[in-house]
C-alpha positions as CSV (number, residue, x, y, z in Angstrom):
1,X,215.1,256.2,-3.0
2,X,217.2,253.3,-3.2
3,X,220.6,253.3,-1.7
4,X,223.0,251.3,-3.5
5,X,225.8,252.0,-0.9
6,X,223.8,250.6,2.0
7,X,224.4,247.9,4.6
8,X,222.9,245.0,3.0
9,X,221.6,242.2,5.2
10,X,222.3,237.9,5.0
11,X,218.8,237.7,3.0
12,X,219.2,240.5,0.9
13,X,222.8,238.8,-0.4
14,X,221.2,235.7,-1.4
15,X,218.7,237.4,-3.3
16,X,220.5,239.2,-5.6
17,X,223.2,236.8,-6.2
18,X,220.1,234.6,-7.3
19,X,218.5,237.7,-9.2
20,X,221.7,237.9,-10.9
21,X,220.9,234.4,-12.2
22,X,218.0,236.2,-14.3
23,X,220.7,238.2,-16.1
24,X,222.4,235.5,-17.0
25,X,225.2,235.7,-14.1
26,X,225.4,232.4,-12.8
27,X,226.7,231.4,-8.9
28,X,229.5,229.8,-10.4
29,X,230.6,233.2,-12.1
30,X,230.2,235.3,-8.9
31,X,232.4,233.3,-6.8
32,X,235.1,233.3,-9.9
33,X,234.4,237.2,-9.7
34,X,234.7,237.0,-5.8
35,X,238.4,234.8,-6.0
36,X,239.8,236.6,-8.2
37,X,239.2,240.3,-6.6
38,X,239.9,238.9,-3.4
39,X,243.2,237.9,-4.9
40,X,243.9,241.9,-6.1
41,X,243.5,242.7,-2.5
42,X,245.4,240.1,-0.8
43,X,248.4,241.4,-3.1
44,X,249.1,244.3,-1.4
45,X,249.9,242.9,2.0
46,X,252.2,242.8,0.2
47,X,252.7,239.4,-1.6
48,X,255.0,238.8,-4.7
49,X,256.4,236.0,-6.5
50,X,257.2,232.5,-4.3
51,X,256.1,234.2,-1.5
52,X,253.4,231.9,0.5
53,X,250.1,232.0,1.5
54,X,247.9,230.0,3.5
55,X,244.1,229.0,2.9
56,X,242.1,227.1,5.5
57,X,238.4,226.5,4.0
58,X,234.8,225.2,4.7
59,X,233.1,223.2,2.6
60,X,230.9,225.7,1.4
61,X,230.6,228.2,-1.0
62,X,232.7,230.3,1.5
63,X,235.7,227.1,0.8
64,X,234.2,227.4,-2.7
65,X,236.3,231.6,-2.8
66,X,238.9,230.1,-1.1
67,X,239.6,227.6,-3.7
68,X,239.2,230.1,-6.5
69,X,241.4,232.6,-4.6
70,X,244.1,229.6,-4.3
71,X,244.1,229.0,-8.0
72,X,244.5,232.5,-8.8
73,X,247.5,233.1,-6.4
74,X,249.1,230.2,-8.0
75,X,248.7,232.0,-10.8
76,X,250.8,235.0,-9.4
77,X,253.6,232.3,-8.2
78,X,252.6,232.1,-5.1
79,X,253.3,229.2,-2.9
80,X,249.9,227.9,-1.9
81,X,249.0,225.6,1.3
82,X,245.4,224.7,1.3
83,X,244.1,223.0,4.1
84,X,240.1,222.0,4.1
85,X,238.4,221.9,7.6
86,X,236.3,219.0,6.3
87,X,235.8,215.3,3.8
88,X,235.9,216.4,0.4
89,X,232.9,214.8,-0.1
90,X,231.1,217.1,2.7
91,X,231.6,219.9,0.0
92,X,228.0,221.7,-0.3
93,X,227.6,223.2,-3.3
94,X,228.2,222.5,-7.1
95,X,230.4,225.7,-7.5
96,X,232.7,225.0,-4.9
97,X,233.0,221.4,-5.9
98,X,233.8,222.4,-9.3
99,X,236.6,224.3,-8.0
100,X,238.2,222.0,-5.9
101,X,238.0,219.5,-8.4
102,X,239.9,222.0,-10.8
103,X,242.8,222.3,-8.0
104,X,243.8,218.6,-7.9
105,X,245.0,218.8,-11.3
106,X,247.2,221.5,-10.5
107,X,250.9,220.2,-9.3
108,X,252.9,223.5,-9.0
109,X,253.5,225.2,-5.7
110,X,249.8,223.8,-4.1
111,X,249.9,221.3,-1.5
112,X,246.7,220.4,0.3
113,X,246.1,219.1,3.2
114,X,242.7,217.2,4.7
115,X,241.9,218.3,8.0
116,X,238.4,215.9,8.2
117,X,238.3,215.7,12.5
118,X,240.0,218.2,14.7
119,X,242.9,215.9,15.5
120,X,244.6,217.2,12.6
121,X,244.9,220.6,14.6
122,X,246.5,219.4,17.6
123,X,249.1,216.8,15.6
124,X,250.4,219.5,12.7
125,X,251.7,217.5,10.2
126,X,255.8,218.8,10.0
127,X,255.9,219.5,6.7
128,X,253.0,221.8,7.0
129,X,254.7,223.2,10.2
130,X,257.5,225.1,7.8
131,X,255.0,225.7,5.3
132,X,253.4,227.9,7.8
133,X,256.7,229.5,9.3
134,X,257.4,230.8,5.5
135,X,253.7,232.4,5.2
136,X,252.8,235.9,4.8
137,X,249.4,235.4,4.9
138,X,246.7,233.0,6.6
139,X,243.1,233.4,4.7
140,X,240.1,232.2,6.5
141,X,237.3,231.0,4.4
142,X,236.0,228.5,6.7
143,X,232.3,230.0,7.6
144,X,230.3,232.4,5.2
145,X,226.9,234.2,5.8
146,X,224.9,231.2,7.1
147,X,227.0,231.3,10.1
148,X,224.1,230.2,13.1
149,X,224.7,228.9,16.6
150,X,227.2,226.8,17.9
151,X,230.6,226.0,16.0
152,X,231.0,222.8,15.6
153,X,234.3,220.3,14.7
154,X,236.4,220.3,12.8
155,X,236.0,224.0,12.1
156,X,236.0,225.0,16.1
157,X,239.4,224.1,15.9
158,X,240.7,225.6,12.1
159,X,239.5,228.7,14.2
160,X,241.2,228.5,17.1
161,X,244.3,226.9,14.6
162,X,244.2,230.6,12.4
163,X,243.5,232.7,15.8
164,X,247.0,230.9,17.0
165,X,248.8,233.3,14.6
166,X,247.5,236.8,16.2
167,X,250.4,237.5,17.9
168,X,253.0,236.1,15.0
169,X,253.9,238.4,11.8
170,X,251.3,237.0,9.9
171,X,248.5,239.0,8.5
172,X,245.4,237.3,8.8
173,X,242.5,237.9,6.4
174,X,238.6,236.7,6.5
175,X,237.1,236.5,3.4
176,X,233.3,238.0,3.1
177,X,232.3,237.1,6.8
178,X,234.9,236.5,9.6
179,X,234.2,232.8,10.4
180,X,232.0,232.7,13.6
181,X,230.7,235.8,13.1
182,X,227.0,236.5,12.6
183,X,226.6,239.1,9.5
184,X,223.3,240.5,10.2
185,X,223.9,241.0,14.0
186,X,227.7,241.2,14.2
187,X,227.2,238.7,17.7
188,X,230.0,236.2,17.9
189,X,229.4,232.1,18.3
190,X,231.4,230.7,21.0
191,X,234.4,230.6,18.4
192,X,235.1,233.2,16.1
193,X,238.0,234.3,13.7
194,X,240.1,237.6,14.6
195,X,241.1,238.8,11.4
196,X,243.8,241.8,11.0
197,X,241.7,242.0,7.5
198,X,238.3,241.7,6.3
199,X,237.9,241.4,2.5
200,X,234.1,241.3,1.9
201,X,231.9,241.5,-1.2
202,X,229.2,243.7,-3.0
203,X,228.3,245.4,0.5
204,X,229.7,245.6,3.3
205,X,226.5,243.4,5.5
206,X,224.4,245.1,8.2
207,X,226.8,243.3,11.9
208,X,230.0,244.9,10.2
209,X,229.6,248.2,12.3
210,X,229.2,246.3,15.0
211,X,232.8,244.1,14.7
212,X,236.3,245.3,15.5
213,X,237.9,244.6,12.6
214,X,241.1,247.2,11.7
215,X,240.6,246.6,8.2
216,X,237.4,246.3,5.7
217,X,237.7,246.3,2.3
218,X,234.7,245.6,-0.4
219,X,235.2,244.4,-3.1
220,X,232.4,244.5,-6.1
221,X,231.7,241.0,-7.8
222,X,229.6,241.6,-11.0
223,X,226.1,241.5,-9.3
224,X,224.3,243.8,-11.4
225,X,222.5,247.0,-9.5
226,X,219.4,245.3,-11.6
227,X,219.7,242.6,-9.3
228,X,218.7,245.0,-6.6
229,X,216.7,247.2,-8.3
230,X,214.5,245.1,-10.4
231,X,212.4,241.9,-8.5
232,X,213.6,238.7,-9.7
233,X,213.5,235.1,-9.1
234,X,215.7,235.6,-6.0
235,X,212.9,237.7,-4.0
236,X,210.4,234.9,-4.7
237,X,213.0,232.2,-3.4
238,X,214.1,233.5,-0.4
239,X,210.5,235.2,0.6
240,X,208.2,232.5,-0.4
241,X,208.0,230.1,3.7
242,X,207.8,226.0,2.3
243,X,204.9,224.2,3.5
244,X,205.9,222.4,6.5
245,X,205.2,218.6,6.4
246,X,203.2,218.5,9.9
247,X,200.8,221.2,9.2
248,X,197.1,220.8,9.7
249,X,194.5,222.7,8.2
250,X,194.6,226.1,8.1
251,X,198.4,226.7,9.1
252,X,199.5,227.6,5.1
253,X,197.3,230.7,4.9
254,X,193.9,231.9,5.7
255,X,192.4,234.1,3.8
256,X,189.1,236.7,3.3
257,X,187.7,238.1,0.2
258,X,185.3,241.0,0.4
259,X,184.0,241.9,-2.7
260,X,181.3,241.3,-6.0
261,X,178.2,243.3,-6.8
262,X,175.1,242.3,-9.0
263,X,177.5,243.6,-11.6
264,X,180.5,242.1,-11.2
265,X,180.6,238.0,-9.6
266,X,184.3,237.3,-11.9
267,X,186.3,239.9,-9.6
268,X,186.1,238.3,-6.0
269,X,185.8,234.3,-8.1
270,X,189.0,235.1,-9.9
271,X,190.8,236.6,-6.7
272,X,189.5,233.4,-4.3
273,X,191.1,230.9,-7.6
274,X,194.0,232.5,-7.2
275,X,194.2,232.3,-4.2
276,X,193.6,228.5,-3.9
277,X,196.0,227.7,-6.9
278,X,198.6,229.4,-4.2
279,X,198.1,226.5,-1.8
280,X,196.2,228.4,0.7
281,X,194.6,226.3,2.7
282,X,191.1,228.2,3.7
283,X,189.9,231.0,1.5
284,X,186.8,232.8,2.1
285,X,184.6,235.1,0.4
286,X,182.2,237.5,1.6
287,X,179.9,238.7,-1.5
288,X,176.2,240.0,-1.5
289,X,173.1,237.8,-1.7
290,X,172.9,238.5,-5.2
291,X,175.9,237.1,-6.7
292,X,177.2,235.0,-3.8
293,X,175.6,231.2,-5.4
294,X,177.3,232.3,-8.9
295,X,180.6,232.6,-6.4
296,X,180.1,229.2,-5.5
297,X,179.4,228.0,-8.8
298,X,182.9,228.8,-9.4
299,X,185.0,226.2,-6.9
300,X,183.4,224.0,-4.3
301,X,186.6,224.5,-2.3
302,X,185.7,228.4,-1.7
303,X,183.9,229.1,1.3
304,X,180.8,231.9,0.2
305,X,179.3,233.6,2.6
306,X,175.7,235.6,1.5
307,X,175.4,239.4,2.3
308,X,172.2,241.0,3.0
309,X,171.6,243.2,0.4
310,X,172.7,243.4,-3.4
311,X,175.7,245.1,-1.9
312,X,178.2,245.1,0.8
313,X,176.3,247.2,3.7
314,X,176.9,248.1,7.1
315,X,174.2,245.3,8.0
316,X,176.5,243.1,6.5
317,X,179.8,243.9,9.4
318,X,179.0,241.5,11.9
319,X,179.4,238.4,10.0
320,X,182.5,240.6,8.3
321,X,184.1,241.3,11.7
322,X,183.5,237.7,12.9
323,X,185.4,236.2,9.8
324,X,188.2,239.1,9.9
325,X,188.9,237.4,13.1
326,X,189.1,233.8,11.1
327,X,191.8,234.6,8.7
328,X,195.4,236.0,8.4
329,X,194.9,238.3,5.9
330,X,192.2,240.1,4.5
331,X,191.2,241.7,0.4
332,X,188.7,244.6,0.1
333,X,187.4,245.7,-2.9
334,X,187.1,243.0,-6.7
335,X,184.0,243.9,-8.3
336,X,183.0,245.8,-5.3
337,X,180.8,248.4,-7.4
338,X,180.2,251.7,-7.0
339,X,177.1,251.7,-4.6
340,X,176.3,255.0,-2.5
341,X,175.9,252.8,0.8
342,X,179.6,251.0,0.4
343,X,181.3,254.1,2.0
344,X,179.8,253.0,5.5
345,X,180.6,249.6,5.1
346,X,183.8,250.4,4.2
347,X,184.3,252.9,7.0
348,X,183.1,250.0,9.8
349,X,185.8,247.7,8.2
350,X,189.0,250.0,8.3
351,X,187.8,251.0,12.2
352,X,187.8,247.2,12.9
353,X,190.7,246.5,11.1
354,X,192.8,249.1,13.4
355,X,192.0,247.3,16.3
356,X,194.2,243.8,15.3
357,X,197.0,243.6,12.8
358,X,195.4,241.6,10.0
359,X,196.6,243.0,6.9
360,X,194.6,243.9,4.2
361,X,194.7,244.7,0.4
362,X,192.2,247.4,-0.8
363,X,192.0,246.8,-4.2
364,X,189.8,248.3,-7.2
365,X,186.8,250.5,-6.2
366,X,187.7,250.7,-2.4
367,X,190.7,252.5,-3.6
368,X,188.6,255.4,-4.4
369,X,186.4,254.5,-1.7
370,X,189.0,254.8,1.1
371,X,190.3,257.9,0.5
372,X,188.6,260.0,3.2
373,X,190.3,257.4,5.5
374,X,193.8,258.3,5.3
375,X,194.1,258.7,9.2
376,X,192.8,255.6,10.1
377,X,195.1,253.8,7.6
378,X,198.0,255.5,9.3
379,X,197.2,252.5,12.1
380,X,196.5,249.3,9.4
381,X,198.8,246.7,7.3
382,X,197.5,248.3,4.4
383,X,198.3,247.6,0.5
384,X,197.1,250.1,-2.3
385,X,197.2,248.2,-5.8
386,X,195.9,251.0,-7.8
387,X,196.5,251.5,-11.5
388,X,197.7,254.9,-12.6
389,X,194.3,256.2,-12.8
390,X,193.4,255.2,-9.7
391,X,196.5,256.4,-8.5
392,X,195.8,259.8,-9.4
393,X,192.1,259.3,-7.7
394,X,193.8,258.7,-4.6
395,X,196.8,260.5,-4.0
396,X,195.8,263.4,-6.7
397,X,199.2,263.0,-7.9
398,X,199.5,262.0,-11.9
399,X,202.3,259.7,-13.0
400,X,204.0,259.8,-16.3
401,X,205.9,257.4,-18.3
402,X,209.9,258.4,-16.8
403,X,212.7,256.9,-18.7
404,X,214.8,257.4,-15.8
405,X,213.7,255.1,-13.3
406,X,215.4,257.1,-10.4
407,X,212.9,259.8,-11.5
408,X,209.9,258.1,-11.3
409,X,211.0,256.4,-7.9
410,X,211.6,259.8,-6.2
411,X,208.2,261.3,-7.3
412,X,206.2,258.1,-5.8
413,X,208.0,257.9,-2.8
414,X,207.1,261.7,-2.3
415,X,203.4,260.7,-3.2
416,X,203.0,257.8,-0.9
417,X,204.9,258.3,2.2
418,X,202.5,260.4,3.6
419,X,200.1,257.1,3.8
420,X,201.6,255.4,5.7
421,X,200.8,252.2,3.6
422,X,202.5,250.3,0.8
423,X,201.4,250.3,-2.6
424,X,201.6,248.1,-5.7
425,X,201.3,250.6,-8.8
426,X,200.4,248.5,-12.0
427,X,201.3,249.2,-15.6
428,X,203.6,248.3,-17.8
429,X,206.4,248.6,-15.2
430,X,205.1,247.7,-11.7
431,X,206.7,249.9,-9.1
432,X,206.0,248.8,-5.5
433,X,206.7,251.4,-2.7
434,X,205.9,252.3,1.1
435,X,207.5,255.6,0.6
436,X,211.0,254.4,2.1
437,X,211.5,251.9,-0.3
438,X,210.5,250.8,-4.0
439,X,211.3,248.2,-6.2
440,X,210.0,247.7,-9.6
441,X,208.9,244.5,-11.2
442,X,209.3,244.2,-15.4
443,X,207.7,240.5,-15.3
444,X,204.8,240.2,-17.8
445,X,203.4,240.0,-22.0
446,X,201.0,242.8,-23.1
447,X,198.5,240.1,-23.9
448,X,197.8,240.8,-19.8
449,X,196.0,244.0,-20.4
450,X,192.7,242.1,-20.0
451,X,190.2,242.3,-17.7
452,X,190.4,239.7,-14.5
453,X,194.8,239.7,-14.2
454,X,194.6,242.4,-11.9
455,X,192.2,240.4,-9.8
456,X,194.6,237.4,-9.7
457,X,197.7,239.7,-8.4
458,X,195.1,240.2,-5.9
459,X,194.7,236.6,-5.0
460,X,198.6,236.0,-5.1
461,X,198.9,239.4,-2.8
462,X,197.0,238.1,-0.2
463,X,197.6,234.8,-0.4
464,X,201.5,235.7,0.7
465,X,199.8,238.1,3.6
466,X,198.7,235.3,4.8
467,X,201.9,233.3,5.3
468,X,203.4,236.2,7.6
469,X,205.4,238.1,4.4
470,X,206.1,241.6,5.1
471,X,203.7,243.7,3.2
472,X,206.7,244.7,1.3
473,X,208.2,241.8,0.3
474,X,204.6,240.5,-0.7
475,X,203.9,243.0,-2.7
476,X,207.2,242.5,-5.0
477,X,206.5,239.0,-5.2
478,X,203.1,239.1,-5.9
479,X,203.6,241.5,-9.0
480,X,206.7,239.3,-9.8
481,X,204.6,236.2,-10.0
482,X,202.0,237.6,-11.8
483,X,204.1,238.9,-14.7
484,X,205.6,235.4,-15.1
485,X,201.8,233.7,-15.3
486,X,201.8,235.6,-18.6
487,X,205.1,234.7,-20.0
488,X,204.6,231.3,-18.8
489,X,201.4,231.2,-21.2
490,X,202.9,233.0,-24.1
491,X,205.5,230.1,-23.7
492,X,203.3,227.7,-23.7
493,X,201.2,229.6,-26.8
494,X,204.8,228.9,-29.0
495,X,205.0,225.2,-27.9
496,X,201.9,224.2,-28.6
497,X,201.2,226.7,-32.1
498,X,198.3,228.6,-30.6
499,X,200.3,231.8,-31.2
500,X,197.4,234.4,-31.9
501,X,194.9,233.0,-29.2
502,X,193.1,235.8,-27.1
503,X,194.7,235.4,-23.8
504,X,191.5,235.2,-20.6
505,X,192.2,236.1,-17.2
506,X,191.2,232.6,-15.8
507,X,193.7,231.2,-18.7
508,X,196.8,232.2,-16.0
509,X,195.0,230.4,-13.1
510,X,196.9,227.0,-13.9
511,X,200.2,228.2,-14.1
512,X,200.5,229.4,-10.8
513,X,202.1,226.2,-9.8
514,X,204.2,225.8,-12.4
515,X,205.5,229.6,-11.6
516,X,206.0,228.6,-7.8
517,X,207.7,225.8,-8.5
518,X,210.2,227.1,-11.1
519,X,211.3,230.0,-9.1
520,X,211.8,228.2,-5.7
């Protein structure tokens, strides 16, 4: 079951402030959210009217509260010194530029001072030297979560300038991350911020039990438990690794597709598309001899290799086993059949699997298939995409529509823990799960229930296997982007008045792109 109270870490933050986008929470409202009840807390140090406060910020989105938090103490009467660790035009993002812009049309009680080099530290200007004897409070907001490494100037010395005030009777507060401070870890850079405070937001992040702080407080900012719950464009952003310029062939993603039957050639076709349409760079397919040249037919850039039989056989595992060895990550099962002699084959594949840590999907009829191997997938980077039917086939547990998603989480965490692998359970809500953790993905148009989509959430699964994703993390993405091939084409229906035209499988293959592209 979720836990909505836990420690969240760096990565987690930055994907639900961006899935918060989806609900039409924009970064520009979260850091107005995370001023402003910073502001409520800073007021009981205490702080009332004409008292004064001072701000020393980054130019980040962490300078980006501090500015907000500065507006809305003005707005309390309070004497405000800003000082910005920085050139105004070093400021990052457009959120905190928006709000420093917004202060220099404000004239009452703010004065603002430039610190751009760390000179400014050592030569105090002395106007700002009985500011600082009248303040209450010093706020840091000079370093947020992306705190790596080395401190560098001007900011070594704002730290060492607010660390100055330790022994004085001045509260010092941090805001969300005490500047120098690593929030995943809680290991200090070579300069860090002491604060007597910490006044973080949404959670408190995973390196806070590890600090000394006398003081934490967190404060919620409007970020929708959705955000957390749901997968969103945020998971895809911060999940999906870019394509490095320098790469040579075969660095973006290898890839091994074991599937087809004299029955079915579309399954293991659709799944290598995909596949390619994610960038990959080398996708193989392993089919039988009797479909493998209609494989081919299908994209000169997959690479077909022929079984011996009309089905996958244990005759067929060397050349398997040598190509398992080739790639990063590995699909058993599209249009796989339902053969007496694939149980063998199957069985050889699993036992050479546990040897390495290629990860596989097992997709369609190997679902079924590799049920009397449950102890053997205890030891393999395994993913389950089952629908609910071939849910129940597998873990003899039969799931119902819940209206309470909590419900529904807690009965397939109870289901599939025992596994030990992850699993990606279609329908009209996705719900991905390795019996720890679930998340459920809402992406998608009806017009998906169609043969062949299932077989391209395939090819997108493995395809971010391949780039080193946590099986996971893959699987929410995967589902996520394969929900939003079908809204892109229902979109694209509307613009272009084909409203009414039967939706194909192979129709999705070209927005992949376009999907990756949007959401990163």
């Amino acid at each position: 079951m979720r836990d909505f109270d836990r420690f969240i870490s760096v990565k987690e933050m930055q994907i639900q402030d961006k899935n918060s986008s989806d609900y039409g929470i924009p970064p520009s409202t979260l850091m107005e959210c995370a001023g402003f009840s910073a502001v409520q807390s800073i007021k009981n140090i205490p702080l009332k009217k004409q008292d004064h406060a001072t701000i020393v910020c980054g130019t980040g989105n962490n300078g980006g509260d501090g500015f907000v938090i500065a507006r809305h103490l003005l707005a309390e009467q309070i004497q405000v010194t800003l000082i910005l660790a920085g050139h105004p035009d070093h400021i990052r993002t457009s959120e905190a530029k928006l709000n420093w812009d917004v202060l220099q049309a404000l004239l009452m009680n703010l004065s603002i001072y430039i610190a751009s080099d760390s000179s400014f530290f050592t030569q105090i200007p002395k106007d700002l030297e009985l500011r600082l004897k009248k303040s209450k409070v010093i706020i840091d907001c000079l370093l947020g979560t992306g705190i790596r490494g080395r401190v560098r100037e001007p900011i070594r010395s704002a730290i060492e300038f607010i660390n100055s005030f330790s022994n004085k009777p001045i509260k010092i507060v941090s805001i969300d991350v005490p500047s120098g401070i690593d929030p995943d870890t809680g290991n200090k850079a070579d300069y860090y911020v002491k604060p007597n405070i910490l006044i973080t937001f949404h959670r408190k992040k995973t390196g806070f039990s590890k600090i000394e702080v006398p003081e934490i407080i967190v404060n919620p900012i409007g970020i929708p438990r959705e955000a957390d719950l749901f997968v969103g464009s945020g998971d895809l952003k911060f999940v999906l690794p870019k394509r490095a310029e320098d790469n040579h062939k075969g660095q973006y993603g290898k890839v091994l597709i074991i599937g087809g039957s004299k029955q079915y050639s579309g399954a293991p076709a659709l799944a290598g598309m995909a596949a390619l349409q994610m960038g990959i760079d080398l996708v193989y397919v392993f089919a039988p001899k009797s479909v493998a040249d209609v494989i081919r037919s299908y994209s000169p850039n997959l690479i077909v290799r022929s079984g011996n039989q009309d089905y996958i056989c244990v005759s067929d595992l060397p050349e398997i086993q040598e190509l398992i060895d080739r790639v990063d990550a590995v699909v058993l099962g599209p249009g796989l059949g339902k053969d007496p002699g694939l149980g063998n084959a199957i069985s050889g594949i699993l036992s050479y699997l546990k040897n390495g840590n290629t990860p596989i999907v097992i997709d369609a009829n190997a679902i079924q298939l590799s049920k009397p191997f449950k102890n053997e997938l205890q030891s393999i980077k395994a993913i389950f995409t089952p629908h609910t039917n071939e849910f129940f086939e597998l873990t003899e547990k039969r799931l119902f529509e819940q209206k309470d998603f909590h419900k529904q989480i807690k009965f397939i965490e109870e289901a599939v823990k025992e596994w030990g692998s992850t699993f990606l359970i279609k329908g009209r809500y996705d719900y991905i799960s390795d019996g720890k953790n679930t998340r459920i993905n809402k992406t998608g148009v009806p017009e998906m229930a169609v043969g062949g989509t299932g077989d391209i959430l395939t090819g997108v699964l493995v395809s971010l296997l391949s780039l080193k994703i946590n099986l996971f993390d893959a699987a929410c993405c995967a589902a996520y982007i394969n929900g939003k091939l079908g809204e892109l084409y229902q979109i694209y229906q509307k613009g272009t008045n084909k409203n009414g035209y039967p939706l194909k499988s192979s129709d999705l293959l070209e927005y992949i792109p376009i999907v990756l592209k949007q959401d990163t």
